[in-house]
C-alpha positions, 0 to 999 in steps of 0.5 A: 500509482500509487506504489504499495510495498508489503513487507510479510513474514515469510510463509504465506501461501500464493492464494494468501498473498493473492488475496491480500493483495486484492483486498488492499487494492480495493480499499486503495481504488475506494479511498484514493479513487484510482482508476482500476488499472492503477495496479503497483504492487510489490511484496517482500518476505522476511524471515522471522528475525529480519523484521522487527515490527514493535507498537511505538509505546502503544501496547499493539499487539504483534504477530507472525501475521505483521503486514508493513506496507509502505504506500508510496503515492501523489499527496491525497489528502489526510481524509483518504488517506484515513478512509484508506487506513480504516477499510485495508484494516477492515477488509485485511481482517474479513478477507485473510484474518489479519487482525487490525493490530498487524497492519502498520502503514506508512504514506510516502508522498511524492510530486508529478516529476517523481514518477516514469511510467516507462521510456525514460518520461515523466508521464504526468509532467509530460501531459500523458497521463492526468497530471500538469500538461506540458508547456 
């Protein structure tokens, strides 16, 4: 936790892929401070036509290279959440030359009582894991 969902245009190689990944991991253990384990990643492929990714009325500049990653997460705080956005962006660019302009992010928060590890618990709620302990 917390969960990340890439959305690509198809066309990426395994190694491209596996990279990314990496490097979004490592600015995720960085700004979120996430025990290194902490690893939830989903990635889905679009053809072309099926994801639409325009700039808001920013004039930001799209390619076939768009990433969309939907970051599903615990509250962290405006801060890391912004040290997050800036070293994704720096380490997707450096690592898989993926310019800044391709990165869209979008932070979904969500409580304790939202998450089940396995066997049906609520692993923060029920003190297994570093969240409330129980009653």
């Amino acid at each position: 936790m917390p969960l990340l969902h890439f959305h690509l245009v198809e066309g990426r190689s395994d190694g491209e892929i596996k990279t990314l990944l990496d490097a979004a991991h490592e600015a995720m253990l960085e700004a979120f401070k996430v025990p290194r384990g902490d690893r939830y990643q989903i990635v889905s492929e679009h053809k072309p036509s099926r994801m639409i990714v325009e700039d808001t009325g920013l004039d930001i500049p799209r390619t076939g290279n768009v990433v969309l990653l939907q970051v599903f997460s615990r509250p962290r705080g405006e801060e890391a959440n912004a040290l997050f956005y800036r070293l994704l962006v720096e380490r997707l660019e450096a690592e898989c030359g993926i310019a800044p302009s391709d990165v869209m992010i979008s932070v979904v928060e969500n409580e304790d009582a939202h998450w089940s590890f396995g066997y049906g618990r609520a692993q923060f709620l029920t003190g297994e894991l570093g969240g409330k302990k129980p009653d």
